[in-house]
N, C-alpha and C positions, 0 to 999 in steps of 0.2 A: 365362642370357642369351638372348637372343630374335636368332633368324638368321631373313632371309627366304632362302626356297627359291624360284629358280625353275625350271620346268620348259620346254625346248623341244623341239619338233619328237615324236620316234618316244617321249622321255621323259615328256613329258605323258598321253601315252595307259598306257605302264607305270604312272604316277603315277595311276592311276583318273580320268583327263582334269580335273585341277589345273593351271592354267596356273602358281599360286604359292599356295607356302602358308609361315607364320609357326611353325618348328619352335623350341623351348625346348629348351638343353645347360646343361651345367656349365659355370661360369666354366671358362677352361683348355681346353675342347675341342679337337681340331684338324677339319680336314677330313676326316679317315680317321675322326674318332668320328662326323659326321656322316653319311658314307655308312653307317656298320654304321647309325645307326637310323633311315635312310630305307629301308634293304633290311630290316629288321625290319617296321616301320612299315606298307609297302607291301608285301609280301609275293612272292611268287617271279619272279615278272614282271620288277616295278623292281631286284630283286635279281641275276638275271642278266645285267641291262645294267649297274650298278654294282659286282658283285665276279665275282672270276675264282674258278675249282673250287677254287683255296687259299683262300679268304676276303680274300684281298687288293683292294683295287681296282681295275678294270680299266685298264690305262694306254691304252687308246683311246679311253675316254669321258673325253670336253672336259667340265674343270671351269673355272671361273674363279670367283676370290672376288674383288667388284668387276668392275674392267677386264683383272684380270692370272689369268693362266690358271695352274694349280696342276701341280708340278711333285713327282708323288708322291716323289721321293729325298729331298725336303726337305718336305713338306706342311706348311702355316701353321697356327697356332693362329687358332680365329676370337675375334673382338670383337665384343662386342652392338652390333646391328645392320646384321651383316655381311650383304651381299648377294654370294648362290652362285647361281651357274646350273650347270646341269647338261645337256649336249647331245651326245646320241648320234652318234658318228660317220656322216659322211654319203660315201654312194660316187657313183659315178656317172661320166659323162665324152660 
């Protein structure tokens, strides 16, 4: 199935400056298969803002598939033509 990725903000530049790009999964995928092959994919960079020293996913990087933001205790299976954004948390004040 064909997911579109998109990237914002500090994640585009880890993503080798992809604003969005068109990743291919197995039927069945969820969002956890997708992050291991964007940190594959992309290599150390986009990988240390997408998984924590266990290999899990970071739970402060803002995922949303569509409009509704990903909630790792329960992470969704995607559907072809799912639209994911991926947006590093932001500080400041």
């Amino acid at each position: 199935m064909q997911i579109e990725v998109e990237y914002v903000a500090q994640m585009r530049s880890a993503a080798g400056g992809a604003t969005r790009e068109t990743v291919t999964l197995a039927q069945g995928a969820t969002v956890r298969d997708l992050v291991a092959h964007l940190a594959n994919r992309h290599g150390d960079t986009l990988a240390a803002l997408l998984l924590a020293e266990d290999g899990r996913p970071r739970s402060s990087t803002l995922v949303f598939v569509g409009e509704e933001q990903v909630d790792w205790e329960c992470p969704p299976e995607l559907s072809d033509s799912a639209k994911v954004t991926f947006l590093a948390p932001l500080a400041g004040g």
